[in-house]
N, C-alpha and C positions, 0 to 999 in steps of 0.2 A: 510482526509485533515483537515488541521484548519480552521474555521467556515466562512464562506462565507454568508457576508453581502449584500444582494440587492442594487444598489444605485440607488437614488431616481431620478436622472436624467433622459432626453430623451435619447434612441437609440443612439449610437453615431457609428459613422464608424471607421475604422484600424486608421486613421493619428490622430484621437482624443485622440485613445486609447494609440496611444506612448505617446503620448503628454502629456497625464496623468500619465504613469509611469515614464516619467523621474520625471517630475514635484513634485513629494511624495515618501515617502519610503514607500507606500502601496502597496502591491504588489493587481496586479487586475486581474482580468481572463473576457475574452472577449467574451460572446457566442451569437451568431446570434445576435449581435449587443446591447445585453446587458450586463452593467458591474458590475461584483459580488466584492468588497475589500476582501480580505485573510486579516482573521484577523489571532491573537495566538492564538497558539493550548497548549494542555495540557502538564504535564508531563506525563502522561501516553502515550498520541500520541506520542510527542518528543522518546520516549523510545522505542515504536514498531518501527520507524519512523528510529532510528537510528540503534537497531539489524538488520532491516532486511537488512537495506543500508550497513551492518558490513557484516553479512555475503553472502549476493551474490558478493560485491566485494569481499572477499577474495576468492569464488570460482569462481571470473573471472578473477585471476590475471593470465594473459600472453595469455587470450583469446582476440580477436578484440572487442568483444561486454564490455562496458563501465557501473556500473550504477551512478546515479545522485541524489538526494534526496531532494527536497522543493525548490530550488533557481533556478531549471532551467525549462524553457518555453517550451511547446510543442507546434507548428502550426502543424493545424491539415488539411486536404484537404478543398477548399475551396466549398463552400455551396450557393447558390442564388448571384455568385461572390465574394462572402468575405470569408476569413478564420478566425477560432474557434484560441483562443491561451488560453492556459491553463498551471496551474501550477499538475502536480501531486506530491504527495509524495516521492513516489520512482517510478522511470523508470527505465528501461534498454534502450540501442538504440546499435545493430551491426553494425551500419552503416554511424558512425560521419560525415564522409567525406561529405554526402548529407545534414548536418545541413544547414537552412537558419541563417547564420550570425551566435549569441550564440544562436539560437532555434534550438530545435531536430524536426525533423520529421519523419523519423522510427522507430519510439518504436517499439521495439518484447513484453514488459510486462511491466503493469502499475501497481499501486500498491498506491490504498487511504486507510488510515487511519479515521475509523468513528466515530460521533462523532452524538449526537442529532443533532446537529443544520443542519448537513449535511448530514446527511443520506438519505433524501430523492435526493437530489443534488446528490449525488454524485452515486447513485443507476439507477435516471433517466436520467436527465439532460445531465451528465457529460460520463456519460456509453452510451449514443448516439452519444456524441462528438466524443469518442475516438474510436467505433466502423468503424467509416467511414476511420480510419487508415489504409490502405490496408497492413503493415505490422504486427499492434501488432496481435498479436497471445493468449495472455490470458491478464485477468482483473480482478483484485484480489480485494475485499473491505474487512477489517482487521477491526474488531468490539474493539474499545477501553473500552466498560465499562462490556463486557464478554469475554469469548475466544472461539470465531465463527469466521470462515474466510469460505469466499462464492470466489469462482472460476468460473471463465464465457471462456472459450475457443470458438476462432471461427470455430474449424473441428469439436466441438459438437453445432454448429450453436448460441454457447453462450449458451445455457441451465446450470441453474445452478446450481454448486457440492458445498456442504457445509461439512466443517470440524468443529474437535472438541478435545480436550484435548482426549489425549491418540491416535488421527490418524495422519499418514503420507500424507507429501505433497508431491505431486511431480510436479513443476515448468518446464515443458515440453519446453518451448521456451528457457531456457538457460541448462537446464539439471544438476537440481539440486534438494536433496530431502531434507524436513529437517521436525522436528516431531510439531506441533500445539507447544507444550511444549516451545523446544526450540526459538520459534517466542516472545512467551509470557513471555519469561527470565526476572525479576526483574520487570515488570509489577503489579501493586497492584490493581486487583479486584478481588470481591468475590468470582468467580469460580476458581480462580489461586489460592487466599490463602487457599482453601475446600482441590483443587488437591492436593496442597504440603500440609496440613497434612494428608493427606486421605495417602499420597505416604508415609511420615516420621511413621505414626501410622502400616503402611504395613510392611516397614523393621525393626522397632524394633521387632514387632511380629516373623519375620525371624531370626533375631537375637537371639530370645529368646529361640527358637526352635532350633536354629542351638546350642546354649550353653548347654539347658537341653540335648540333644543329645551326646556333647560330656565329660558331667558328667560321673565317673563312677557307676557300677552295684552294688548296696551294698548287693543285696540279694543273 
C-alpha cells in the first residue's frame, strides 16, 4: 500500500470518518476507531500495483468476479459495534451485488504492495482487519524494494508461503497462475535487475553453443 500516516487526532467514530473524506482529497482508512492518511506511493508500487491489476483483470474477463486497484473501499465486519473501512491495493470481490453503497465487502483476494513505511501496517494491523472477512480467501503482501511475495490462505489457517524469482504462483480464489517474473515486469530493483542479467548472460551462452554447434567439422 502507499505509506500510511498516523493522525494525530482522538479516536473518532464511522460519521467523523465520512465527514473527513469528503472534506479532503486524503484518502483515510478507519481501524478500530483510528485514522491512518494514505499518502503517495512510488513508482515502483504504482507499477506492481498496475501489472498485477492488468492481468487478473484480463483473466476475469467475462467471469462475475470484478478486480479494483487503490480508489476503492473495503468495510470489513463490524468489531466492538463499529466497522474497519480500508483502502487496499488490489482486490478481487465475486460478489458486487452485496456492495454497501461504492464499498466492497466480499473480497475473495487482497493484494498490498509494501513499502518500509508500511510493512509492518500492513503485515499486522491490516492482515487482522481483513482476516475477519468471512469471504477473502487469500492475502498477498508484494515486497516493492525486492522480489518476495508472502501468501497467507485461510484453508492453511493463514500460515505463511513465500515466493521468489524463478517460482510459480497460483492465486487459488480466482484461478490463476502467473511466475514471481512476470508480477515484477519493468519494476527497477536490485534483485530484478541481477535476475534479468543473470537470464540475458544464460541465453547468450545458449546461443553460443547452439552457433559453435551448428559450425562445420573442418577435420
Amino acid at each position: 500500500m502507499a505509506s500510511a500516516v498516523r493522525k494525530p487526532e482522538e479516536r473518532i467514530n464511522e460519521a467523523a470518518y465520512f465527514e473527513l473524506e469528503k472534506r479532503t482529497d486524503t484518502r483515510h482508512e478507519l481501524i478500530d476507531g483510528t485514522v491512518y492518511a494514505m499518502v503517495g506511493g512510488s513508482i515502483q508500487h504504482g507499477t506492481l500495483v498496475s501489472t498485477l491489476a492488468r492481468k487478473i483483470g484480463n483473466h476475469l474477463e467475462g467471469k462475475p468476479c470484478r478486480v479494483f486497484s487503490e480508489g476503492i473501499k473495503v468495510k470489513t465486519p463490524s468489531l466492538h459495534q463499529r466497522a474497519d473501512y480500508v483502502y487496499p491495493d488490489v482486490v478481487v470481490d465475486c460478489s458486487i451485488e452485496k456492495a454497501d453503497g461504492n464499498m466492497l465487502t466480499t473480497p475473495v483476494l487482497v493484494i498490498e504492495v509494501l513499502s518500509a513505511s508500511t510493512r509492518r501496517y500492513d503485515e499486522t494491523t491490516k492482515f487482522q482487519v481483513y482476516a475477519r472477512i468471512p469471504t477473502l480467501q487469500e492475502y498477498v503482501l508484494v515486497d516493492q524494494s525486492s522480489a518476495k511475495i508472502e501468501i497467507q490462505r485461510r484453508h492453511t489457517n493463514w500460515a505463511i508461503e513465500k515466493f521468489f524469482l524463478g517460482d510459480t504462483i497460483r492465486f487459488a480464489s480466482i484461478g490463476l497462475t502467473l511466475t514471481v517474473e512476470e508480477i515484477y515486469d519493468r519494476v527497477d530493483n536490485e534483485e530484478m535487475s541481477e535476475w534479468l542479467i543473470q537470464k540475458a548472460l544464460e541465453a547468450a551462452e545458449v546461443e553460443a553453443a547452439q552457433t559453435a554447434s551448428a559450425l562445420p567439422d573442418n577435420e
